[in-house]
N, C-alpha and C positions, 0 to 999 in steps of 0.2 A: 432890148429883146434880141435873141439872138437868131440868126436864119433855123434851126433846128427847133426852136421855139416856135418858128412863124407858122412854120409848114410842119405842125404837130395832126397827123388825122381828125378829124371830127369824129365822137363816137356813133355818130348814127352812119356817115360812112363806114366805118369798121365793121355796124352790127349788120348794113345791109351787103358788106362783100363778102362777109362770113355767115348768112343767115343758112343759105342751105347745107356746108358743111357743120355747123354748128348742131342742125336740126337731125341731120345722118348719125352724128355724134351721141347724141341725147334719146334717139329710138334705140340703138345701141344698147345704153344703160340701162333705160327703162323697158324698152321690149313693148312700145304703145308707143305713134304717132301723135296722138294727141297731148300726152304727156307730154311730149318732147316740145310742140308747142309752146304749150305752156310753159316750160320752165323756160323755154328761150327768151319767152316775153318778162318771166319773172326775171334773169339775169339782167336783161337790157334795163328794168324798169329801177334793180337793185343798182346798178351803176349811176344811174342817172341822178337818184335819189341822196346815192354819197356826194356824188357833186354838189348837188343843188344846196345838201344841208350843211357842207364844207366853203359855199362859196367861191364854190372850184369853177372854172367855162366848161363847157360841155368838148373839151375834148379829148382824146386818148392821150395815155402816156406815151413818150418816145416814139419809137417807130413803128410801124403799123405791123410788125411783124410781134412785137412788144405789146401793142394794143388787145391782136387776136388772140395771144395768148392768156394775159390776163380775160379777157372773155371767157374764152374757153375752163379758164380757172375755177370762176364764178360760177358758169353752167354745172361745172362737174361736183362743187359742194352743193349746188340746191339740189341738183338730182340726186345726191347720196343724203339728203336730209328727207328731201321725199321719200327714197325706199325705204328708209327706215321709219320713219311716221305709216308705209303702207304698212310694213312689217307686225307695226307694234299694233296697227288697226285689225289686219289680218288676225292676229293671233291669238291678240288681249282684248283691246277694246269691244270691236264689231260682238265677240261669242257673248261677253258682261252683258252686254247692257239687249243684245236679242235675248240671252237667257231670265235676266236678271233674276232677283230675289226669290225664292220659293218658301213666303212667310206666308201666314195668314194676318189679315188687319187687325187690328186692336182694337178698347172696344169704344173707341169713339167715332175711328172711322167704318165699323161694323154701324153703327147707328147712323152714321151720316149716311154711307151707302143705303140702309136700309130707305130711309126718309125719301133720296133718290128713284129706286126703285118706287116707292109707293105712289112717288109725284108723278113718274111716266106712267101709270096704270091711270090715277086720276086723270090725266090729259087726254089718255084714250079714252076714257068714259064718256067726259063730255063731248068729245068731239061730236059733230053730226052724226047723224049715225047711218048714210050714204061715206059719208070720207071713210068712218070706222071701217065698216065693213069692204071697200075698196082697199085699204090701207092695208089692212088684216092680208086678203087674198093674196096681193099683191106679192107682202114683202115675208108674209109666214109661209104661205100655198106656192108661191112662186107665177101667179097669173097674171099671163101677159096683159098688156095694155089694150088691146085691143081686143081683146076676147072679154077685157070688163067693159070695154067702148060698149060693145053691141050686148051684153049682160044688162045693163043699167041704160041703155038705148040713149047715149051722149055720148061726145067727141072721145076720141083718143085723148085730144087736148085736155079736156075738162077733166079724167083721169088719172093724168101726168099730171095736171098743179094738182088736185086733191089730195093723190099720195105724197108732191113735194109738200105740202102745208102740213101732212099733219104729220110728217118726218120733223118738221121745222118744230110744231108745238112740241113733239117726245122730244128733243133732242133741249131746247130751251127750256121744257122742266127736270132733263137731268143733271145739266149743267147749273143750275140754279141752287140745286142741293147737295152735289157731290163734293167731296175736298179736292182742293187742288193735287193733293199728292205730288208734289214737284219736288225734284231731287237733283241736286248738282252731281255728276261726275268728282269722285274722289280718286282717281283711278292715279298711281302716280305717273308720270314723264308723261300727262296730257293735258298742262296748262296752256297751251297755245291752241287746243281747242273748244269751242262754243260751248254754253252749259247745256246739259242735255236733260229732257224733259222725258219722262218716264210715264206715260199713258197711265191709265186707272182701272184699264180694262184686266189686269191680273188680281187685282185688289178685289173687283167685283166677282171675278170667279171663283175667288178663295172665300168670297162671303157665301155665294151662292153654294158651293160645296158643302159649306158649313150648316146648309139650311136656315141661312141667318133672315131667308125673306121668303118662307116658306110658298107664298102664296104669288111668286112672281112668275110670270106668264112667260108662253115660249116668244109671244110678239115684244114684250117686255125683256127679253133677252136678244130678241133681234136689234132691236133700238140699242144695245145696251154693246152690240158685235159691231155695228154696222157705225157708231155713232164716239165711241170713244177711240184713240187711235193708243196701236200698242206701242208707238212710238214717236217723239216730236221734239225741237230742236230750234233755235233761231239763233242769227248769226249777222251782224251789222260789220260793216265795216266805213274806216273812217275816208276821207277822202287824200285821196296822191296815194293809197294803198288797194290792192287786189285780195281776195282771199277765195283759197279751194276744198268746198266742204263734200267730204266722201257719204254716201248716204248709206246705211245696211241693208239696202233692197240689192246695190251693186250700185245706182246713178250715181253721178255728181254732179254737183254745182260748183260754178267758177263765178264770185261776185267779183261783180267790178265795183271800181272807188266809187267810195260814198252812198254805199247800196244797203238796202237791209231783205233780210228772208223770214219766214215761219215754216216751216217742215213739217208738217203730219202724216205717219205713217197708217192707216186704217187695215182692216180683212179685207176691205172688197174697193179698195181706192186709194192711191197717194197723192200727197196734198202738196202743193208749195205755194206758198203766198208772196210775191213780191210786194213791198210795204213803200220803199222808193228804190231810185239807181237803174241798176240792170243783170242780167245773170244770161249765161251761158251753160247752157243744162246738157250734160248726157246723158240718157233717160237708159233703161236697164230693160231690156225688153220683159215685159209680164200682162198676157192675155186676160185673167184674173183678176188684175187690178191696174186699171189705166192712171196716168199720170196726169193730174188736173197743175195747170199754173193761173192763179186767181192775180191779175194784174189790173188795180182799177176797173175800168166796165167791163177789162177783157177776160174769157175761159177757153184756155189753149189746154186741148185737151190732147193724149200722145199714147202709145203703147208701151215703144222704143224707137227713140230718134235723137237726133242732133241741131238743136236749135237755138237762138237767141232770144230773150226777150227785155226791152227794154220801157220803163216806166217814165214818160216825161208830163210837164207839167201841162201840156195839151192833148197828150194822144200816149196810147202806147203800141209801139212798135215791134215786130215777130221778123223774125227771117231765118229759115230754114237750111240747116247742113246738109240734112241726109233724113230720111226718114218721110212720115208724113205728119202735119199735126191737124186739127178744127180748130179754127177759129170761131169763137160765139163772141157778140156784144150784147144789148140790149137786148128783151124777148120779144122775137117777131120780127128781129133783124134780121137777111139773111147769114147762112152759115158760110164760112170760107175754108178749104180744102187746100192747103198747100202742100208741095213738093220740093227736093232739092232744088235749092236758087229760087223760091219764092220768097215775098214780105208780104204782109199786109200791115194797117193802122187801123186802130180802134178810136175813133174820136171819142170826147168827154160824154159825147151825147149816147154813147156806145154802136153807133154806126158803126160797119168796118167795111175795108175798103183796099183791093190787091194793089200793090204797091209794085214799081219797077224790079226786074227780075235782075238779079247778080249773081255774079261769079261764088261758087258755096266757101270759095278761097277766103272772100271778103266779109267771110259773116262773124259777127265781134271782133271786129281788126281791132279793137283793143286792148285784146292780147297778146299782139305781136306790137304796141307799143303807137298805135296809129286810129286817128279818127278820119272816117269819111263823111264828108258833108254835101251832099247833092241835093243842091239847091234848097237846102233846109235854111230856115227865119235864122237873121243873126240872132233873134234874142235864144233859141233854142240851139245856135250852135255853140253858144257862149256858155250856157247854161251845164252844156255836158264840157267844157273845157275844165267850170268852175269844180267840176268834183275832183280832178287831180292838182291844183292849184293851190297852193296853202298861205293863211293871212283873207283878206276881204278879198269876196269876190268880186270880178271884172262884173262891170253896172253897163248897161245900157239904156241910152235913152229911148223912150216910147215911140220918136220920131223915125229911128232905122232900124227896130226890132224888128219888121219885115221885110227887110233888106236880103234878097235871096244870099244866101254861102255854097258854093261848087269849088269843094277844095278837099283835098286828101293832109291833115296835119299830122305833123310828128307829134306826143305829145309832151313828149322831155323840153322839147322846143317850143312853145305854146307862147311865150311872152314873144319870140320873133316872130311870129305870124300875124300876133295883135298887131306888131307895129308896121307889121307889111298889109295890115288890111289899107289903109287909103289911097294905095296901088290901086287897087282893084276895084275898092266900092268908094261912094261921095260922103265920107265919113273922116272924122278926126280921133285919134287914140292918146288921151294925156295921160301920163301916166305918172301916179302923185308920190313926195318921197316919200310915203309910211308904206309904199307898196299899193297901195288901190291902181284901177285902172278905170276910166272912164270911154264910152265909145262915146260920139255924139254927130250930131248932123256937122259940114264941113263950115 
């Protein structure tokens, strides 16, 4: 090996002597911070990834003046591949698919919709007929919660589930008989994005217009506004990969490896569901319709903000950039109110619970290529290593799964760390030749 070989930079030296001009560079092009961000993390994560899949060390080419350049390289085609995907989103995509079709149905989904429609009227019928007439007020008349409290001389409380219940019955017998109407995106130069799911709510309007259900009711049409969404969308990604989905309200979402989403867009709410992994949401500010994240027990509710949330196999986790969000778990838990540089955890149980406050720098370091573990269970520090790791994941035995982790990781670097854990903790790291890894007591 030769001395010019020996003392070749490492690239994560390189990425962190050049992270802040890199990042000056990339607001530059893009003309947004956050952007720039991101794609700083998207280049480092794309370099790492040629290495890893080439067999290459993690270090830079030649000299470090040769390294930053080739970064800088990198940075400058995924930014020009962004504005161009914003361009084509701006232009073509986002107007298609908010506009979309101006048909009327045909006549099977004229029938199916009708069937629809008939089922939510039937569901109203039977209901109670305290919930009916609550339900009715409510969500047709516009009356408040409390003004039916003291109407019907019962809680607030008892009010609020009643109208949630028999929101839940209309909504479960429309669903039950509507068609899917699911339509892939044909749109051309948008194969690298998610298939997109086209609501049903236009189809129902064009029935209704038609007078295809003569006899359907204004509350029958509120279920019908309030309950389908005009717009919806999911998006998985695999693990050792990142992906950033633009939404047509203005938010986006930025999924981390190994994550999955559900997107619904409603008239009077937007929806995102995390399924597993974690996302980093930029929410679009809109007074009219607040931004729900359904994350296991958790409902992180938001106007416009900047936040994190991530989904683990014991808890799921929040931490705030900017903005404000509620935290809800279980019903009759208390609610939790964060601010920039707050967390809280939502246990399995849906308790939730304020979490240590940080820096709003440090919120989804996973973006910039870095995991922070403060004093989290090894088995759940391992757990989020496993989602950028490719081949079996790193196994833990049940004996030092609660073995606290206080460690800031690279994650390009993630196999040196393993093997520097028995530095730190009373643990042993084997690591087998197909690639497994094993942690176990020492």
């Amino acid at each position: 090996m030769s001395v010019q070989q020996a003392t070749r930079p490492a690239w994560s030296d390189t990425f962190a002597a050049s992270y802040r001009d890199l990042l000056r560079f990339l607001r530059r092009r893009t003309g947004c911070a956050e952007t720039a961000r991101d794609l700083a993390q998207d280049a480092w994560l794309r370099i790492a990834e040629h290495d890893a899949a080439n067999g290459v060390a993690a270090n830079a080419p030649g000299t470090p003046d040769h390294a930053r350049a080739y970064l800088f390289t990198v940075a400058d085609r995924l930014a020009i591949d962004h504005m161009r995907r914003q361009r084509h989103w701006d232009s073509e995509l986002a107007p298609r698919l908010l506009a979309g079709p101006h048909q009327s149905p045909d006549v099977a989904e004229t029938h199916a919709y009708a069937q629809a429609l008939r089922a939510v009227e039937r569901a109203l019928a039977e209901m109670p007929a305290r919930m009916r007439e609550v339900f009715v007020a409510h969500r047709l008349h516009g009356v408040p919660h409390s003004e039916l409290a003291l109407r019907f001389a019962v809680s607030r409380k008892t009010i609020e589930r009643e109208v949630s219940q028999a929101m839940d019955l209309a909504q479960a017998a429309l669903e039950q008989h509507s068609p899917p109407a699911v339509r892939r995106s044909t749109l051309p130069g948008v194969a690298d994005l998610p298939p997109v799911r086209r609501g049903r709510r236009k189809a129902m309007v064009a029935l209704l217009g038609l007078g295809g259900v003569g006899g359907a009711t204004s509350i029958v049409w509120q279920v019908v506004r309030e309950r389908l969404p005009d717009w919806q969308t999911a998006l998985s990604v695999p693990p050792g990969k990142t992906s950033r989905l633009p939404l047509p309200d203005g938010s986006e979402a930025v999924l981390d490896a190994d994550s999955a989403i559900e997107v619904r867009l409603f008239a009077a709410q937007r929806e995102l569901r995390l399924l597993r992994g974690g996302a980093y949401l930029s929410v679009a500010r809109d007074v009219q319709r607040p931004f729900v994240v359904l994350a296991g027990p958790a409902r992180i509710t938001v106007l416009g903000t900047r936040f994190a949330v991530d989904l683990g196999a014991q808890d799921v986790s929040v931490a705030v950039e900017s903005g404000q969000v509620s935290v809800r778990g279980a019903a009759g838990a208390p609610v939790l109110v964060l601010g920039p540089g707050d967390t809280a955890r939502v246990a399995e149980d849906g308790s939730p619970a304020q979490g240590p406050a940080r820096s709003t720098e440090a919120v989804a370091p996973w973006r910039s290529g870095w995991l922070d573990f403060d004093r989290l269970p090894l088995v759940q520090a391992v757990e989020r290593l496993n989602r950028y790791r490719p081949g079996a994941p790193v196994q833990v035995d049940p004996a030092v799964a609660a073995l606290p982790v206080l460690a800031r990781v690279n994650i390009a670097r993630s196999t040196q760390w393993l093997q520097s854990l028995p530095s730190v903790l009373p643990v042993r790291v084997t690591l087998g030749t197909t690639g497994e890894v094993l942690v176990a007591p020492r």
